[in-house]
C-alpha beads as a LAMMPS data file, in Angstrom:
LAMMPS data file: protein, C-alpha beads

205 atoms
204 bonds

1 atom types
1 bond types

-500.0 500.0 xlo xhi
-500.0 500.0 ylo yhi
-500.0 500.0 zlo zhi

Masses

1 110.0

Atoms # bond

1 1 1 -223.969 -482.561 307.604
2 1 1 -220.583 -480.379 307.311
3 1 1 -219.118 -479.373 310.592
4 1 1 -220.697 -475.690 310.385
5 1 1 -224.148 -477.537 310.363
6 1 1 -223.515 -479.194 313.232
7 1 1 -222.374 -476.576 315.791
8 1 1 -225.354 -474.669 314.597
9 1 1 -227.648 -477.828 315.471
10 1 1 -226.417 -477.699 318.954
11 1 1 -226.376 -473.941 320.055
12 1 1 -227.625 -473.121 323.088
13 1 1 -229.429 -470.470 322.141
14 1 1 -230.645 -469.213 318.607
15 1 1 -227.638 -466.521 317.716
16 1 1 -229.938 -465.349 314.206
17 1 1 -232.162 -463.304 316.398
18 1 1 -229.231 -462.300 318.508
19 1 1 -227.670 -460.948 315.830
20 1 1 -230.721 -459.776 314.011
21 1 1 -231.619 -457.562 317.763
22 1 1 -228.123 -456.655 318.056
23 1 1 -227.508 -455.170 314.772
24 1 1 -230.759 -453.669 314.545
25 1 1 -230.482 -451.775 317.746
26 1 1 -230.989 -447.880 317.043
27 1 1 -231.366 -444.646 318.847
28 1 1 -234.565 -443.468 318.177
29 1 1 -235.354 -440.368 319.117
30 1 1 -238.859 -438.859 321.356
31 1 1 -239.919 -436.684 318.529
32 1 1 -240.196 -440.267 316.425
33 1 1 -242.002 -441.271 319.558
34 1 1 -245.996 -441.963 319.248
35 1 1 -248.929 -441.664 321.760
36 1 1 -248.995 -445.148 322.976
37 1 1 -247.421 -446.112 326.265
38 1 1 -245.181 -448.562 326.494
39 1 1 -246.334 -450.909 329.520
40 1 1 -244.444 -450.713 333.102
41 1 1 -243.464 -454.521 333.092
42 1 1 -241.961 -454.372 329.961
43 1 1 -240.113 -451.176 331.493
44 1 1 -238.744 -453.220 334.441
45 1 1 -238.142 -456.093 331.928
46 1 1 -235.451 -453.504 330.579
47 1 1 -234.211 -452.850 334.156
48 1 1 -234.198 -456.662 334.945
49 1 1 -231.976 -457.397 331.735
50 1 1 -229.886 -454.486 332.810
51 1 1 -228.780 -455.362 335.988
52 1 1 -227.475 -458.942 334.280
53 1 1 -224.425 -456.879 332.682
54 1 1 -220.935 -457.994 333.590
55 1 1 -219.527 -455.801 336.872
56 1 1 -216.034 -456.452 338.010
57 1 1 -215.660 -457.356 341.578
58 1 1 -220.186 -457.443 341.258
59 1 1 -220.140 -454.224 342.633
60 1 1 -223.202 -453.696 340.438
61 1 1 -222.703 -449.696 340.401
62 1 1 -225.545 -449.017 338.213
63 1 1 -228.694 -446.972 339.745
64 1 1 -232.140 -445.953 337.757
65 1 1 -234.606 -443.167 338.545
66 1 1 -237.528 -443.449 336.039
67 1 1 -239.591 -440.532 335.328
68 1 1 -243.389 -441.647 334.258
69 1 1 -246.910 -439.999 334.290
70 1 1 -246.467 -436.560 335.758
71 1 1 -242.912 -437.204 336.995
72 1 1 -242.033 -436.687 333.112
73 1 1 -243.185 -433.410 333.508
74 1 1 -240.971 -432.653 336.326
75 1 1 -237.956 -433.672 335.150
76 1 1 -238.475 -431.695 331.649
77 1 1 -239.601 -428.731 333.957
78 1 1 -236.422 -429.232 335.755
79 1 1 -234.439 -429.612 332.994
80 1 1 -235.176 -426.750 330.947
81 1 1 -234.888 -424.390 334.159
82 1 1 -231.187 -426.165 334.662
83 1 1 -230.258 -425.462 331.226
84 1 1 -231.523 -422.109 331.188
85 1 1 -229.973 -421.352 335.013
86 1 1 -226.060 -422.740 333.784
87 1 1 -226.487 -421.302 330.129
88 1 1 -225.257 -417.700 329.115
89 1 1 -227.387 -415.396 327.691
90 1 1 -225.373 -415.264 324.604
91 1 1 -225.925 -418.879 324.185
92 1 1 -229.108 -419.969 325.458
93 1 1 -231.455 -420.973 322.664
94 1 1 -234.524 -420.607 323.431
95 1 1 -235.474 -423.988 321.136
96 1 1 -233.332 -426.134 322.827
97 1 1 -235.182 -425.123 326.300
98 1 1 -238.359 -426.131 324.894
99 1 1 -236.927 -429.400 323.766
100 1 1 -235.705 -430.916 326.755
101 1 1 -239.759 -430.584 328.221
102 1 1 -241.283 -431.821 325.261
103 1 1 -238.380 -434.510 325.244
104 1 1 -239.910 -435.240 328.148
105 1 1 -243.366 -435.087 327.788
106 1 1 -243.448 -436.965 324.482
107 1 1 -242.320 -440.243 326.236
108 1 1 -243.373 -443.315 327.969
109 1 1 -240.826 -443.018 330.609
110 1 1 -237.184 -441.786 330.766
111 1 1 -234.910 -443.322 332.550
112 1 1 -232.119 -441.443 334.889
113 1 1 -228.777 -443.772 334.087
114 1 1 -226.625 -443.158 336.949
115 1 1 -223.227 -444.274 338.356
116 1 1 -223.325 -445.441 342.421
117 1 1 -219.575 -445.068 343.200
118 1 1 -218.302 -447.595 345.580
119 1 1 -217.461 -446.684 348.878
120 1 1 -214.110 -448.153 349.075
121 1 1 -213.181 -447.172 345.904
122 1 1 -211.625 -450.264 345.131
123 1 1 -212.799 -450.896 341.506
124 1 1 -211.148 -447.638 339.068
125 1 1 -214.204 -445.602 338.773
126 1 1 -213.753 -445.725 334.565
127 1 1 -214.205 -449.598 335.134
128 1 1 -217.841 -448.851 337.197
129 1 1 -218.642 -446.283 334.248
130 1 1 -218.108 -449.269 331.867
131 1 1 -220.263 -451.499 333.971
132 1 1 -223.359 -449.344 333.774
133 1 1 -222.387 -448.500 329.862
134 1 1 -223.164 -452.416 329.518
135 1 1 -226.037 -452.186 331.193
136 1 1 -227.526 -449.438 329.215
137 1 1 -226.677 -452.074 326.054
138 1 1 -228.723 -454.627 327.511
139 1 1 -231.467 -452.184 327.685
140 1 1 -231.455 -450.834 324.395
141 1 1 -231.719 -454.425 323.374
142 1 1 -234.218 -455.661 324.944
143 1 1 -236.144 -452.487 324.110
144 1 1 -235.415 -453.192 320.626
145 1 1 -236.835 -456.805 321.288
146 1 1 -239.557 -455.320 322.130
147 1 1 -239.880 -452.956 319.006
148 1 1 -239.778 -449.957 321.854
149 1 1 -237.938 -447.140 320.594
150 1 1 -235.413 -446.080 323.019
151 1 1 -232.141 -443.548 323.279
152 1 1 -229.429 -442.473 325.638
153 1 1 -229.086 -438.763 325.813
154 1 1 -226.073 -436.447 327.469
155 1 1 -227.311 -433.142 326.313
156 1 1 -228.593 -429.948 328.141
157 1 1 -228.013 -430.729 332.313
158 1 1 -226.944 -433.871 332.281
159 1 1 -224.107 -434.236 334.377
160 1 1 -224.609 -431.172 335.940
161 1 1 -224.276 -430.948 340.052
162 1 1 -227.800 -429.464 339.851
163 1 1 -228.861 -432.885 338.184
164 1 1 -227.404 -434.777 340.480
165 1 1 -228.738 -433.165 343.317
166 1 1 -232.487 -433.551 341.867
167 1 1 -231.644 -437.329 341.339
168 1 1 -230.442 -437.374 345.194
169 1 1 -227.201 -438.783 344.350
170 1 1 -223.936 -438.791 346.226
171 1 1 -220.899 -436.461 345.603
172 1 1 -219.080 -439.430 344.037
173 1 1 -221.720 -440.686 342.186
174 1 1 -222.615 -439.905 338.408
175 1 1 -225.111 -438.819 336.583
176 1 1 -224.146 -440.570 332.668
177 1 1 -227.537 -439.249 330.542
178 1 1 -231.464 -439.839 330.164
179 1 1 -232.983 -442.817 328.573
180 1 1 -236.168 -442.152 326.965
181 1 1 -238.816 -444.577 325.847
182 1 1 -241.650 -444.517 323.394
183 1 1 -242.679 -446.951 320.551
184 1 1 -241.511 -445.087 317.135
185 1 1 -244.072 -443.729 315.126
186 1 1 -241.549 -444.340 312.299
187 1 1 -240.348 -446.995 310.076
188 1 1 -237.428 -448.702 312.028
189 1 1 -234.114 -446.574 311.120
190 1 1 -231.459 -448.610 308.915
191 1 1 -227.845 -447.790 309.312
192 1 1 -224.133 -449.311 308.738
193 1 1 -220.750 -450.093 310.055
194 1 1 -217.594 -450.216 308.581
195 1 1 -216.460 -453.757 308.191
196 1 1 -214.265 -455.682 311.012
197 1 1 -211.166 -455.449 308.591
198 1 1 -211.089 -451.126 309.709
199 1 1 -211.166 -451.878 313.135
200 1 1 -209.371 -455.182 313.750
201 1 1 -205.725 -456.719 314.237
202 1 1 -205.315 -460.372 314.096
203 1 1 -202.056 -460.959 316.497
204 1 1 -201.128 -464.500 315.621
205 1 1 -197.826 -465.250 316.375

Bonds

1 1 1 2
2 1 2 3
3 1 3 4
4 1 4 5
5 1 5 6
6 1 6 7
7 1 7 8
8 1 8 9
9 1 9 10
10 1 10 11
11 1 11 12
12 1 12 13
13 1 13 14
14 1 14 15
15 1 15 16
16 1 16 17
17 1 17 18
18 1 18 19
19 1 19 20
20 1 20 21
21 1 21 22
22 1 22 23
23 1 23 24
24 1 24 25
25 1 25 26
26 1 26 27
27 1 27 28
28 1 28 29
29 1 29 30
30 1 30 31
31 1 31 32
32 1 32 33
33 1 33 34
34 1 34 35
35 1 35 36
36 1 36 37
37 1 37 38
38 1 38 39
39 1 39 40
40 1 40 41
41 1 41 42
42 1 42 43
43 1 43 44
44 1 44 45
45 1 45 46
46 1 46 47
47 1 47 48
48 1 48 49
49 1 49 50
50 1 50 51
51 1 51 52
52 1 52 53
53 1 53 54
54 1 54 55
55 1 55 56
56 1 56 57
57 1 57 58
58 1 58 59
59 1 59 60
60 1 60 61
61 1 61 62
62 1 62 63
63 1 63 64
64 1 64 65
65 1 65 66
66 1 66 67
67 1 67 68
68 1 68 69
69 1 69 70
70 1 70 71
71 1 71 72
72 1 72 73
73 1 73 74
74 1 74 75
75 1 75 76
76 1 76 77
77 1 77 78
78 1 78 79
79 1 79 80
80 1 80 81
81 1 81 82
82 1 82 83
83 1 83 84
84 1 84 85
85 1 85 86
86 1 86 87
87 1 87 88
88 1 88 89
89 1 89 90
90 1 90 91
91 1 91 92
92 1 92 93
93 1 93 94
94 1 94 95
95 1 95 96
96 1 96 97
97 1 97 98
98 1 98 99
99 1 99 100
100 1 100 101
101 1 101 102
102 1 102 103
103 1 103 104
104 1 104 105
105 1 105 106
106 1 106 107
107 1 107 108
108 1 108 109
109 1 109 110
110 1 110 111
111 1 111 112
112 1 112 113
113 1 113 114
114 1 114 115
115 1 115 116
116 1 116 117
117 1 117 118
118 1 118 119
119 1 119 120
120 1 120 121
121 1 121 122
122 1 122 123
123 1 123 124
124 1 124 125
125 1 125 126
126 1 126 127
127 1 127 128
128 1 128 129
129 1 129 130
130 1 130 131
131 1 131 132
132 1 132 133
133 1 133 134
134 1 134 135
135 1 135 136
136 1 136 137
137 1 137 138
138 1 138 139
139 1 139 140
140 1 140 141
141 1 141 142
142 1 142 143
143 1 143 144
144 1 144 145
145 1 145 146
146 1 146 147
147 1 147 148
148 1 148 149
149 1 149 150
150 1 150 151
151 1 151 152
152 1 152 153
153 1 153 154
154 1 154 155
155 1 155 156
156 1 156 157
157 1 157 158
158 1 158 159
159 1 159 160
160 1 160 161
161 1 161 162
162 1 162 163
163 1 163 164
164 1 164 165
165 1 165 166
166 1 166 167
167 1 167 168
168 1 168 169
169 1 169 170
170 1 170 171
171 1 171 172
172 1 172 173
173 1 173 174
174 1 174 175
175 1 175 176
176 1 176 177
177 1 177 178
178 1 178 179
179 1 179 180
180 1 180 181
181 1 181 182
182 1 182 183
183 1 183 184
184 1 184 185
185 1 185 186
186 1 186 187
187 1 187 188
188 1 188 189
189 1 189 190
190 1 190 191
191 1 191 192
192 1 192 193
193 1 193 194
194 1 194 195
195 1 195 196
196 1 196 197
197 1 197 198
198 1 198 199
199 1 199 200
200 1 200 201
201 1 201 202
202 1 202 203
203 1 203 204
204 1 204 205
Protein backbone atom coordinates (compact mmCIF):
# COMPACT_ATOMS: atom_id res chain seq x y z
CA UNK A 1 0.00 0.00 0.00
CA UNK A 2 1.73 3.40 -1.31
CA UNK A 3 1.47 6.27 1.06
CA UNK A 4 -1.62 7.89 -0.93
CA UNK A 5 -3.48 4.56 -0.05
CA UNK A 6 -2.95 4.88 3.26
CA UNK A 7 -4.08 8.42 4.22
CA UNK A 8 -7.13 7.57 2.23
CA UNK A 9 -7.65 4.34 4.53
CA UNK A 10 -7.71 6.52 7.51
CA UNK A 11 -9.90 9.65 6.63
CA UNK A 12 -12.20 10.71 8.88
CA UNK A 13 -14.73 11.16 6.75
CA UNK A 14 -15.35 9.95 3.05
CA UNK A 15 -14.01 13.26 0.96
CA UNK A 16 -15.47 11.36 -2.68
CA UNK A 17 -18.94 12.38 -1.77
CA UNK A 18 -17.67 15.64 -0.42
CA UNK A 19 -16.32 16.45 -3.41
CA UNK A 20 -18.87 14.78 -5.58
CA UNK A 21 -21.80 17.32 -3.39
CA UNK A 22 -19.50 20.11 -3.57
CA UNK A 23 -18.81 20.22 -7.16
CA UNK A 24 -22.15 19.31 -8.10
CA UNK A 25 -23.80 22.08 -6.23
CA UNK A 26 -25.99 24.27 -8.75
CA UNK A 27 -28.45 27.06 -8.76
CA UNK A 28 -31.46 25.77 -9.93
CA UNK A 29 -33.94 27.88 -10.63
CA UNK A 30 -38.19 27.80 -9.43
CA UNK A 31 -39.35 27.61 -12.96
CA UNK A 32 -37.15 24.07 -13.04
CA UNK A 33 -39.01 23.55 -9.83
CA UNK A 34 -41.82 20.61 -9.77
CA UNK A 35 -45.08 20.11 -7.73
CA UNK A 36 -43.71 18.08 -4.97
CA UNK A 37 -42.89 19.61 -1.62
CA UNK A 38 -39.89 19.27 -0.22
CA UNK A 39 -40.51 18.13 3.57
CA UNK A 40 -40.10 20.79 6.60
CA UNK A 41 -37.37 18.65 8.46
CA UNK A 42 -35.32 18.39 5.66
CA UNK A 43 -35.88 22.35 5.44
CA UNK A 44 -34.58 22.86 9.01
CA UNK A 45 -31.91 20.18 8.23
CA UNK A 46 -30.65 23.05 5.79
CA UNK A 47 -31.00 25.65 8.59
CA UNK A 48 -29.28 23.26 11.15
CA UNK A 49 -26.18 22.76 8.71
CA UNK A 50 -26.27 26.47 8.23
CA UNK A 51 -25.83 27.76 11.44
CA UNK A 52 -22.47 25.30 11.70
CA UNK A 53 -20.58 27.90 9.31
CA UNK A 54 -17.44 29.50 10.65
CA UNK A 55 -18.34 33.18 12.45
CA UNK A 56 -15.50 35.20 13.77
CA UNK A 57 -15.76 36.19 17.32
CA UNK A 58 -19.31 33.37 17.07
CA UNK A 59 -21.29 36.23 16.70
CA UNK A 60 -23.42 33.95 14.52
CA UNK A 61 -25.03 37.06 12.53
CA UNK A 62 -27.06 35.02 10.28
CA UNK A 63 -31.09 35.25 10.61
CA UNK A 64 -33.84 33.18 8.37
CA UNK A 65 -37.48 34.03 7.68
CA UNK A 66 -39.00 31.14 5.63
CA UNK A 67 -41.95 31.73 3.57
CA UNK A 68 -44.17 28.30 3.18
CA UNK A 69 -47.87 27.43 2.39
CA UNK A 70 -49.68 30.71 1.99
CA UNK A 71 -46.81 32.82 3.39
CA UNK A 72 -45.25 32.15 -0.25
CA UNK A 73 -47.96 33.97 -1.51
CA UNK A 74 -47.35 36.91 0.59
CA UNK A 75 -44.05 37.48 0.07
CA UNK A 76 -44.47 37.19 -3.96
CA UNK A 77 -47.54 39.55 -3.40
CA UNK A 78 -45.22 41.76 -1.57
CA UNK A 79 -42.62 41.55 -3.79
CA UNK A 80 -44.09 42.34 -6.98
CA UNK A 81 -45.97 45.46 -5.33
CA UNK A 82 -42.21 46.55 -4.01
CA UNK A 83 -40.82 46.23 -7.35
CA UNK A 84 -43.54 47.86 -9.03
CA UNK A 85 -43.76 50.82 -6.06
CA UNK A 86 -39.52 51.62 -6.44
CA UNK A 87 -39.55 50.95 -10.33
CA UNK A 88 -40.08 53.82 -12.97
CA UNK A 89 -42.57 53.65 -15.35
CA UNK A 90 -40.12 53.69 -18.10
CA UNK A 91 -38.62 50.64 -16.70
CA UNK A 92 -41.02 48.51 -15.06
CA UNK A 93 -41.61 45.33 -17.02
CA UNK A 94 -44.51 44.11 -16.54
CA UNK A 95 -42.92 40.24 -16.89
CA UNK A 96 -40.57 40.64 -14.35
CA UNK A 97 -43.58 41.65 -11.83
CA UNK A 98 -45.25 38.53 -12.57
CA UNK A 99 -42.11 36.60 -11.95
CA UNK A 100 -41.20 37.42 -8.60
CA UNK A 101 -45.09 35.87 -7.49
CA UNK A 102 -44.85 32.93 -9.47
CA UNK A 103 -41.12 32.71 -8.16
CA UNK A 104 -42.83 32.45 -5.28
CA UNK A 105 -45.62 30.40 -5.68
CA UNK A 106 -43.78 27.71 -7.64
CA UNK A 107 -41.71 26.74 -4.51
CA UNK A 108 -41.50 24.63 -1.49
CA UNK A 109 -40.34 27.37 0.67
CA UNK A 110 -38.05 30.43 0.22
CA UNK A 111 -35.93 31.37 2.53
CA UNK A 112 -35.29 35.26 3.66
CA UNK A 113 -31.16 35.23 4.11
CA UNK A 114 -30.54 38.05 6.31
CA UNK A 115 -27.62 39.80 8.09
CA UNK A 116 -28.27 40.52 12.21
CA UNK A 117 -25.64 43.28 12.72
CA UNK A 118 -24.00 43.17 16.03
CA UNK A 119 -24.73 45.61 18.46
CA UNK A 120 -21.32 46.60 19.36
CA UNK A 121 -20.15 46.58 16.12
CA UNK A 122 -17.09 44.99 16.96
CA UNK A 123 -16.69 42.42 14.11
CA UNK A 124 -16.30 44.73 10.39
CA UNK A 125 -19.73 44.27 9.13
CA UNK A 126 -18.09 42.78 5.52
CA UNK A 127 -16.66 39.99 7.91
CA UNK A 128 -20.59 39.23 9.33
CA UNK A 129 -21.69 39.41 5.51
CA UNK A 130 -19.06 36.66 4.89
CA UNK A 131 -20.29 34.66 7.81
CA UNK A 132 -23.84 34.31 6.58
CA UNK A 133 -22.36 33.92 2.75
CA UNK A 134 -20.91 30.55 4.37
CA UNK A 135 -23.84 29.71 5.71
CA UNK A 136 -25.87 30.01 2.63
CA UNK A 137 -22.94 27.38 1.17
CA UNK A 138 -23.73 24.95 3.68
CA UNK A 139 -27.25 25.16 2.63
CA UNK A 140 -26.98 24.82 -0.90
CA UNK A 141 -25.08 21.71 -0.03
CA UNK A 142 -26.94 20.00 1.93
CA UNK A 143 -29.87 20.80 -0.35
CA UNK A 144 -27.92 19.34 -3.04
CA UNK A 145 -27.44 16.21 -0.70
CA UNK A 146 -30.64 16.02 -0.70
CA UNK A 147 -31.21 16.27 -4.58
CA UNK A 148 -33.46 19.59 -3.57
CA UNK A 149 -33.03 22.16 -6.04
CA UNK A 150 -32.21 25.34 -4.44
CA UNK A 151 -30.91 29.15 -5.44
CA UNK A 152 -29.92 32.42 -3.90
CA UNK A 153 -31.58 35.33 -5.56
CA UNK A 154 -30.78 39.38 -5.24
CA UNK A 155 -33.13 40.55 -7.87
CA UNK A 156 -36.31 42.79 -7.84
CA UNK A 157 -36.64 44.23 -3.82
CA UNK A 158 -34.17 42.61 -2.31
CA UNK A 159 -32.28 44.83 -0.29
CA UNK A 160 -34.69 47.34 -0.43
CA UNK A 161 -35.71 49.32 3.05
CA UNK A 162 -39.27 48.24 2.14
CA UNK A 163 -37.92 44.53 2.35
CA UNK A 164 -36.44 44.95 5.29
CA UNK A 165 -39.15 46.44 6.97
CA UNK A 166 -41.59 43.41 5.88
CA UNK A 167 -38.84 41.01 7.27
CA UNK A 168 -38.94 43.21 10.66
CA UNK A 169 -35.35 43.76 10.62
CA UNK A 170 -33.23 46.40 12.27
CA UNK A 171 -31.76 49.57 10.60
CA UNK A 172 -28.33 47.90 10.69
CA UNK A 173 -29.31 44.74 9.68
CA UNK A 174 -29.35 43.28 6.00
CA UNK A 175 -31.41 41.87 3.87
CA UNK A 176 -28.61 39.64 1.32
CA UNK A 177 -31.43 37.76 -1.19
CA UNK A 178 -34.21 34.90 -1.25
CA UNK A 179 -33.48 31.27 -1.18
CA UNK A 180 -35.95 29.25 -2.92
CA UNK A 181 -36.55 25.55 -2.71
CA UNK A 182 -38.18 22.97 -4.89
CA UNK A 183 -36.97 19.51 -6.18
CA UNK A 184 -35.98 20.16 -10.07
CA UNK A 185 -38.18 18.84 -12.49
CA UNK A 186 -35.01 18.76 -14.65
CA UNK A 187 -32.05 16.69 -15.29
CA UNK A 188 -29.37 17.95 -12.74
CA UNK A 189 -27.49 21.03 -14.57
CA UNK A 190 -23.67 20.26 -15.49
CA UNK A 191 -21.26 23.10 -15.53
CA UNK A 192 -17.31 23.96 -15.28
CA UNK A 193 -14.54 25.89 -13.74
CA UNK A 194 -11.49 27.06 -14.95
CA UNK A 195 -8.66 25.05 -13.56
CA UNK A 196 -6.71 26.08 -10.15
CA UNK A 197 -3.61 27.09 -12.37
CA UNK A 198 -6.06 30.65 -13.51
CA UNK A 199 -6.73 31.43 -10.15
CA UNK A 200 -3.77 30.37 -7.99
CA UNK A 201 -0.17 31.60 -6.81
CA UNK A 202 2.06 29.19 -5.14
CA UNK A 203 4.32 31.62 -2.75
CA UNK A 204 7.12 29.30 -1.78
CA UNK A 205 9.97 30.99 -0.75
Amino acid sequence: MNIFAKKLSVMKYNLSEINEIIRNRRSIYPKHFSKRKVHKEMIETILENARWAPTHGLTQPWSFKVFMDKGLNKLGEFHAKTYKMKTPANLFLTKKHDKLIVNAMQSSAVIAICMKRQDIEKIPEIEEIAAVACAVQNMHLTATAYGIGACWVTGGSAYSDEMKAFLGLRSKDKCLGLFYIGYPNIEWPKSQRQPIEYFTEWVTE
